[in-house]
N, C-alpha and C positions, 0 to 999 in steps of 0.2 A: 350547418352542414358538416364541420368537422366533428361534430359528435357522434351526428350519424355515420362518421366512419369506422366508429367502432363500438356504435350503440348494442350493435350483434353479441358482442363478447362484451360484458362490464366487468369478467375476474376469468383469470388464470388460473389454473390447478399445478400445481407444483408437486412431482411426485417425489421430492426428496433424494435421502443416499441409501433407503432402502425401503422395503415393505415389509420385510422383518420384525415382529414384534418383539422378539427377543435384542434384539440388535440396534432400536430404533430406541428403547429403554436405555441400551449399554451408549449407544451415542448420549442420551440425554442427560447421563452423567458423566460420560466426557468431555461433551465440547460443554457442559456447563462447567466443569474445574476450567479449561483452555481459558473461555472468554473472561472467567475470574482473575486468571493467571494474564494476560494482554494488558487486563486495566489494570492492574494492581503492578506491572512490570513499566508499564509508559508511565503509570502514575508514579513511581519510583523516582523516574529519570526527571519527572518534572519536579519532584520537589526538591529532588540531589541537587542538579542546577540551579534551582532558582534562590534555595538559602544556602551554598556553599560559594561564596566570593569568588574562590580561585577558580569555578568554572564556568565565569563571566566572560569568554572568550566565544569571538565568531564561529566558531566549532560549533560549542554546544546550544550555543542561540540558534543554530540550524538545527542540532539534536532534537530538543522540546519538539521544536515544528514539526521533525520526522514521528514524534512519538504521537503526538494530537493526531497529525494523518493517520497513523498508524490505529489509533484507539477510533478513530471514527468509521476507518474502510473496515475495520470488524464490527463495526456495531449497525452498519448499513440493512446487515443481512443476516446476521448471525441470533442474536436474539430472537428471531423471527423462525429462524430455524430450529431451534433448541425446545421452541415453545409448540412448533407443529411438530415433535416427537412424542408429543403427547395426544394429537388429533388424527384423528381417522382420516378424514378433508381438510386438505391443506389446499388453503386457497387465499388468493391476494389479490385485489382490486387493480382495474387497470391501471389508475393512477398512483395505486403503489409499486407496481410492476413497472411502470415508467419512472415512478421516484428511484428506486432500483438501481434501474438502468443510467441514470442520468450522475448518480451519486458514485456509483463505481467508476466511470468513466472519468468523472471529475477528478475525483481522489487520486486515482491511478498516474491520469499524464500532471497532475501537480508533484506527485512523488519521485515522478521518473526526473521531471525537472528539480526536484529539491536534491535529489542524489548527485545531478549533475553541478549544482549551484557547492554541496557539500566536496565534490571532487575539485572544483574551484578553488577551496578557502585550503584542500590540503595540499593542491599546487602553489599556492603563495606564500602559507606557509611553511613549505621544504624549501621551495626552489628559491625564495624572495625571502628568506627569515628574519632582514632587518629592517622592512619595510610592510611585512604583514599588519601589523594594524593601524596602518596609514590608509594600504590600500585596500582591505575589511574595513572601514569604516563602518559606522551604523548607518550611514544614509546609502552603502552599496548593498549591506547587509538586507534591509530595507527592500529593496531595489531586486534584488536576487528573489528574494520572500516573494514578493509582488508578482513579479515575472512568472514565477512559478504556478501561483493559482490562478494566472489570468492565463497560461498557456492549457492549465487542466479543464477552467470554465470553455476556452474556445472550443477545444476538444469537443468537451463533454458536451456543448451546445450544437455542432455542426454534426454529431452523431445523431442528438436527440429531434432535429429540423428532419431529419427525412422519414420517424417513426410517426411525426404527429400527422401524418395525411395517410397512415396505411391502412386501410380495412382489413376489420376480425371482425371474420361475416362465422366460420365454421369450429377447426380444432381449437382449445383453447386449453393440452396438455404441456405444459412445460418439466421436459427431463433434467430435471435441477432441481437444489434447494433455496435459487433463488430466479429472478429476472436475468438470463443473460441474452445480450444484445443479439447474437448469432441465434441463438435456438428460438427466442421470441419472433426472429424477422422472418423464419423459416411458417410462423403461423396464420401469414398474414394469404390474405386471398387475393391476389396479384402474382404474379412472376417476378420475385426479386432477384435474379441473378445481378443483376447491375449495380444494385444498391447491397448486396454482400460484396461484392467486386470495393465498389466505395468503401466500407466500413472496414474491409483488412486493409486495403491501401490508406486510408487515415491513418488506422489503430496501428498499421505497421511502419509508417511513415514516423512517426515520433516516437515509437518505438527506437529504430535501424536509426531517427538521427539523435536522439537521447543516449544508445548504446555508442555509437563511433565517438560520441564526444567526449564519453567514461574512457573509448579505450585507448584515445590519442591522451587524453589528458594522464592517467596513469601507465602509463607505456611513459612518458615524456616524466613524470616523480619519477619510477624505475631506475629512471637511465641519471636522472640526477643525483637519485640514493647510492649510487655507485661510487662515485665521488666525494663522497663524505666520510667522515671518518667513522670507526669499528662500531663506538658508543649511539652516536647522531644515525650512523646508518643502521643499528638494531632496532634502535626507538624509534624510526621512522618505517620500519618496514611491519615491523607490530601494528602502528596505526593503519598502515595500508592496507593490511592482511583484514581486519576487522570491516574496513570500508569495501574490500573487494569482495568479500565474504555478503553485505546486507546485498549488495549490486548481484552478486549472481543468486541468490534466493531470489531477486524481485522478478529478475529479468526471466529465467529459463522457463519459468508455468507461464509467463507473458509468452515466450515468444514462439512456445509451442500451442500454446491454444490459438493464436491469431495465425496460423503454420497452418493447421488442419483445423479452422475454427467450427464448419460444418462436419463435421465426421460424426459417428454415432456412438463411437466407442467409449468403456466408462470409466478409460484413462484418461478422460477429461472432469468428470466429477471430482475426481480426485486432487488435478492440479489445483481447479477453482476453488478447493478446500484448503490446500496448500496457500494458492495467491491468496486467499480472502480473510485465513487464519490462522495458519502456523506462520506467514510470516513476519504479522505480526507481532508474533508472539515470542519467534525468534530475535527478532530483533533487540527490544530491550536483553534478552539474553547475553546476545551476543555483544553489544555495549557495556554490560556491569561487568561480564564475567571474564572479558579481554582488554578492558580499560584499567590501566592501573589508576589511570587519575579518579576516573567516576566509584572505583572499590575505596579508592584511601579514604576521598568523598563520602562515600553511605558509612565506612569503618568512622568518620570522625563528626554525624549527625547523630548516629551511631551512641556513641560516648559520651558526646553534650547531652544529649537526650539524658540517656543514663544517671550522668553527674546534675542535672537536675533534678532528676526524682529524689537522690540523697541528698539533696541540700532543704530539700521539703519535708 
């Protein structure tokens, strides 16, 4: 019987970010430089961290993680898009349109908690500096990590429980270049007013308490950067700058798509490009290129590198 709920539709049509031939070319060789630049830029950060010792620190053990989420919420959807820039019919099976759906949602509220879990580890380490890695342990570290993708699975799973009973009996055009949850629900042959009502009140509920906990928690570093001295308070306010900097790239295409998540305007294609790929992309940027420690880092892999090849 559940099949037959949506025996009617087995694929979606996805009309992309344009119809444009000329322009649908020029994307296909942008966002294929982007998606090269995401993984070659997280990939970066994962090997800086993981063979340079000195950034064996709870920080960056959270970093990697952000970068992995970071490299997968682009590759969900993005590949897929790059590649129907080159097809006339773009189309995606329901169960890829539900893999979509389930994988964006997942990724998103694990990230929103990892930012939260990262604004953690920079209040213990300002405010608590000589008991930071007592109480960053590996086994809270751990514990942080965990909480995070098991609050993104619930998510993403209490969103995905109301899609698997809808019938697609008729339209089965999706204005995107990928599955989103709002415009897919919009296709279904039912009246969902209730069950959009549900899906912004989830999506914006961990949202609004993900965001309050960023902005007590840095509001509360702020006021204790104040109190420190000229040196401790520059170097502290540089990290915060770069962590409040990833936080409002993630959050403002979040909290205006789920604001006006039904609307039809194509100021929303835009954001979901934003959320799904420049911020990724931004990210590693904004970590190498505002981190002194992560630059000294690649400047001295960098070198060793270097000084091996002349010793060969």
């Amino acid at each position: 019987m559940e099949k037959a709920n949506h025996s009617m539709v087995s694929e979606f049509i996805l009309l992309g970010l344009s119809k444009s031939q000329n322009l649908q070319i020029l994307f296909f060789l942008g966002f294929s430089v982007v998606y090269a630049g995401i993984v070659l830029g997280n990939l970066l950060i994962l090997v800086t961290v993981t063979f340079d010792s000195c950034l064996h620190t709870p920080m960056y053990f959270l970093l990697i993680n952000l970068s992995c989420i970071d490299t997968i919420l682009a590759s969900f959807a993005t590949p897929k898009m790059i590649v129907d820039f080159l097809r006339e019919r773009k189309t995606i099976s329901w169960w890829g349109c539900y893999s979509q759906m389930f994988f964006m949602h997942l990724l998103g509220g694990s990230e929103m908690m990892l930012l939260v879990a990262m604004a953690i580890d920079r209040y213990v380490a300002i405010c608590k500096p000589l008991h930071y890695m007592t109480i960053m342990s590996p086994r809270v570290l751990i514990g942080l990590l965990l909480s995070s993708y098991a609050v993104g699975f619930v998510h993403s799973s209490s969103q995905m429980a109301f899609m698997l009973n809808l019938p697609f009996c008729g339209p089965n055009v999706v204005d995107s270049f990928f599955c989103d949850l709002p415009l897919v629900i919009k296709l279904a042959c039912k009246d969902t007013y209730m069950l959009q009502l549900l899906v912004i009140a989830d999506s914006g509920l961990l949202s609004l308490v993900c965001f309050l906990l960023l902005l007590v928690s840095y509001t509360v570093i702020i006021c204790s950067v104040q109190h420190c001295t000229a040196s401790g308070s520059s170097k502290a306010f540089s990290t915060l700058s770069v962590h409040i900097t990833v936080v409002t790239l993630f959050f403002a295409p979040c909290v205006f798509i789920y604001v006006w998540p039904f609307s039809r305007y194509s100021v929303d294609k835009i954001l979901s490009v934003f959320y799904t790929i420049f911020t990724p992309l931004l990210n590693p940027i904004i970590y190498t290129l505002r981190n002194q420690e992560v630059k000294a880092a690649i400047k001295k892999i960098r070198t060793r590198h270097i000084n091996s090849k002349h010793t060969l």
